[in-house]
Each structure stands twice: as C-alpha cells, then as structure tokens.
matplotlib code that plots the C-alpha trace (Angstrom):
import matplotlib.pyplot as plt

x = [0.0, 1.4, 1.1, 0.9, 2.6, 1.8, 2.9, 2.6, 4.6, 3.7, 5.7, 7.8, 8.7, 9.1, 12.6, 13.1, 11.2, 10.9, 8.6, 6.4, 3.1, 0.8, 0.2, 1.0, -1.8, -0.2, 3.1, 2.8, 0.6, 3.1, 5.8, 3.6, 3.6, 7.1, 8.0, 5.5, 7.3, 4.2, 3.9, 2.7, 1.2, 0.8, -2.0, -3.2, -3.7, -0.9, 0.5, -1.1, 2.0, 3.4, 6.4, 6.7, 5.3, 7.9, 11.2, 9.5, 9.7, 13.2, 14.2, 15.6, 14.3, 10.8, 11.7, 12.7, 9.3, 7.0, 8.6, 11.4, 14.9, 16.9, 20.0, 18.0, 15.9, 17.9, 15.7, 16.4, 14.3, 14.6, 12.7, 11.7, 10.7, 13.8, 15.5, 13.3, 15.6, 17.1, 18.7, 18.1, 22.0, 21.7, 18.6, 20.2, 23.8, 22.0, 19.4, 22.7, 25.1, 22.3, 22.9, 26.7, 25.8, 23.1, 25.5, 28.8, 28.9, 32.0, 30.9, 27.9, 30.3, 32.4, 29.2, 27.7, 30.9, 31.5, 27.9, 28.5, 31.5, 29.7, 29.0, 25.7, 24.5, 22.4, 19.4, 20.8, 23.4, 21.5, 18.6, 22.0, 22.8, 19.2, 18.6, 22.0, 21.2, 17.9, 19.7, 22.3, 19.4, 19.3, 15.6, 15.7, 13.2, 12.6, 10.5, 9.7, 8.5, 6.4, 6.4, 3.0, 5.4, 8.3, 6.5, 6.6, 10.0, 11.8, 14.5, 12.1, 14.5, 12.2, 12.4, 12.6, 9.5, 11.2, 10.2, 10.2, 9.9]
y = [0.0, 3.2, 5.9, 9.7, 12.5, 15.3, 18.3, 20.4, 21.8, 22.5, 24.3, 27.1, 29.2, 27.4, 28.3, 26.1, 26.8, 23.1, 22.8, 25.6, 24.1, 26.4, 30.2, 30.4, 32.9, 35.2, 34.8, 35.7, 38.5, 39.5, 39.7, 41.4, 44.1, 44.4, 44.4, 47.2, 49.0, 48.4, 48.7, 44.8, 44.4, 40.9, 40.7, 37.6, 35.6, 34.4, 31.2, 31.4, 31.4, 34.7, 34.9, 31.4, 33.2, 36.3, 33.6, 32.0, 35.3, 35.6, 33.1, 34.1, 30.7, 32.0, 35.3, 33.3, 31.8, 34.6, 37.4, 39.0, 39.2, 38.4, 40.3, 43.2, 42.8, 42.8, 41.2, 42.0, 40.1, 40.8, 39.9, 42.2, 39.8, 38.7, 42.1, 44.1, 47.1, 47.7, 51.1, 52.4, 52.0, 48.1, 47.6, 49.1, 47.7, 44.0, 44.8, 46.8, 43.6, 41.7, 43.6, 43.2, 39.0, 39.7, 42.2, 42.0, 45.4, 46.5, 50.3, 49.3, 47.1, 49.6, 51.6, 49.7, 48.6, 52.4, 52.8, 49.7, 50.6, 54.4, 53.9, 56.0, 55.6, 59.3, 59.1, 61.3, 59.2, 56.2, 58.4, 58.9, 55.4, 54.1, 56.7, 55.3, 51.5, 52.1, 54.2, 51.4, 49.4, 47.6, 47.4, 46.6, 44.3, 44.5, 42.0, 43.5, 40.3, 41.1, 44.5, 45.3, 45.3, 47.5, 50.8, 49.5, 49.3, 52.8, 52.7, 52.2, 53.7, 56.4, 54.5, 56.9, 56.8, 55.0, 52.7, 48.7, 49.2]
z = [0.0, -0.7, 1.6, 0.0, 1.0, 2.9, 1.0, 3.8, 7.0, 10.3, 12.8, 11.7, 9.1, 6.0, 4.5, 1.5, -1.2, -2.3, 1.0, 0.2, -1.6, -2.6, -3.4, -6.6, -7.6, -4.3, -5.1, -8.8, -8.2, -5.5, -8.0, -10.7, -7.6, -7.1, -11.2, -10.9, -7.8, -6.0, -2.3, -0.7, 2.9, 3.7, 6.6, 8.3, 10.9, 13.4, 11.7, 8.4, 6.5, 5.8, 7.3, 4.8, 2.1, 2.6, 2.9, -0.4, -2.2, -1.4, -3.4, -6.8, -8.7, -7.5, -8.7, -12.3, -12.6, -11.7, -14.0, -12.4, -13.6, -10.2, -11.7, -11.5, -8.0, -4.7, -1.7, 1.8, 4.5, 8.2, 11.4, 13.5, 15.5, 16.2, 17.6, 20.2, 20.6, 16.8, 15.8, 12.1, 11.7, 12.5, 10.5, 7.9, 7.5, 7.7, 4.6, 2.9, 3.4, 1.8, -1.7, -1.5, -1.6, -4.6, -7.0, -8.7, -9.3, -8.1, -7.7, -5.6, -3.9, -2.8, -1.8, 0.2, 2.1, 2.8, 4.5, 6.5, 7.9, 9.2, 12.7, 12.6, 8.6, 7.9, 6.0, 3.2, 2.4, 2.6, 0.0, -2.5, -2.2, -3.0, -5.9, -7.6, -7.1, -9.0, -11.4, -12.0, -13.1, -9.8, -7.6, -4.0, -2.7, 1.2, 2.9, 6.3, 8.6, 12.1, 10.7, 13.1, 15.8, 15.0, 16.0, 19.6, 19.1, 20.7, 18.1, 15.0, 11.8, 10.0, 6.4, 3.2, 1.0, -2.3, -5.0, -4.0, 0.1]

ax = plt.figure().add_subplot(projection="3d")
ax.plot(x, y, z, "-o")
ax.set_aspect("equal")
plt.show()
C-alpha cells in the first residue's frame, strides 16, 4: 500500500522553497507588484504562513518563474521579531550587506561597504545610495516580517519613502 505524502509543514517558518506548496496565484501577483514598484502588505492571521510566504519570495528561482529578472531585483528580509531594541543603523547595515551578496557590481560594492562601515549611517546618504542602485538598473526588494510590531519598538528607523519598500 502506498502511503501519500503530505505536502505540507507544520511548525515554523518554511525556509526552503521546495517545501512551500501552494500560493502560486499570491506569489505571482506578488511579484507582478514588485515588477511594478508596487507597495505589498501581507496581513493575516498568526501562523497562516506569511512569514513562509515572505522567505518563499526571497528566493531568486521564484523570482525566475513569476517574471522578475533576479540580476536586476535585490531582496532583503529581516525579522523584527527577532530584535526588540534595533537602531536604524543596524537595520540598515543588515538589509545593505544583503545587496553586496546579490550584486557583482563592483561600484555598488564599494558603496555599500563604505555605509556599513559608518558607525551611525544618515538618512541622506542612505537616500543617494538608494537613488544610484535604482539608477544602476538595480531594484531593492525588502521584505519587512512582524512588521505590526516595530512601532513598539523605541528605536524604530524612520524609512525613506522609495520605489520597492
């Protein structure tokens, strides 16, 4: 007798995307969002999968099949879940170390290493940096995960309003 598989995981964040079943319409129209430099909230409730559903995304093969050219999208994820008392600086040199891993451009390279090594990182030049990434052709994709519960937070970053956030 043979026995069929359950396709399905129970009991934490799913973070290989050959063990997440299912979504397809969400995750294309997702990405049809993002090629579009659309704004996404993902809202739910606890344990439905988006926190899955965001590590999915993040994969560039998923990227591949819905659309997106992964040479030209950078994705960040992050957890706020995971740090209670964050400053801007540190949420931003982990989503910035993220694009030095996705790009082999040795300008942006060179960028980015400079902002991660600034002890404080200021908002304006982060702005410059962001504005010459898209200009380079480049489109960063940040998935924000238990986002509800970064204003509580004290050292919440103020993000800059720019295309793919």
């Amino acid at each position: 007798m043979n026995a069929k598989h359950n396709p399905f995981y129970y009991g934490g964040i799913i973070k290989e995307s050959r063990l997440f079943v299912g979504r397809k319409r969400e995750v294309a129209e997702i990405c049809e969002a993002i090629a579009t430099s659309a704004t996404v909230s993902i809202i739910g409730e606890r344990r439905v999968g988006k926190s899955s559903l965001l590590k999915n995304l993040a994969d560039p093969s998923v990227e591949q099949k819905n659309g997106l050219d992964s040479s030209r999208y950078v994705f960040s994820y992050f957890d706020f879940l995971g740090y209670p008392s964050i400053t801007p600086t540190e949420l931003w040199q982990r989503l910035l170390a993220e694009i030095v891993s996705q790009t082999s451009d040795p300008a942006i390279i060179d960028e980015v290493r400079a902002l991660l090594a600034q002890t404080n990182i200021q908002l304006t030049d982060l702005e410059m940096f962001l504005k010459r990434l898209n200009e380079s052709g480049l489109n960063r994709v940040i998935l924000l995960d238990e986002f509800d519960t970064a204003p509580t937070h004290p050292n919440t970053p103020n993000t800059p309003n720019t295309p793919n956030t």
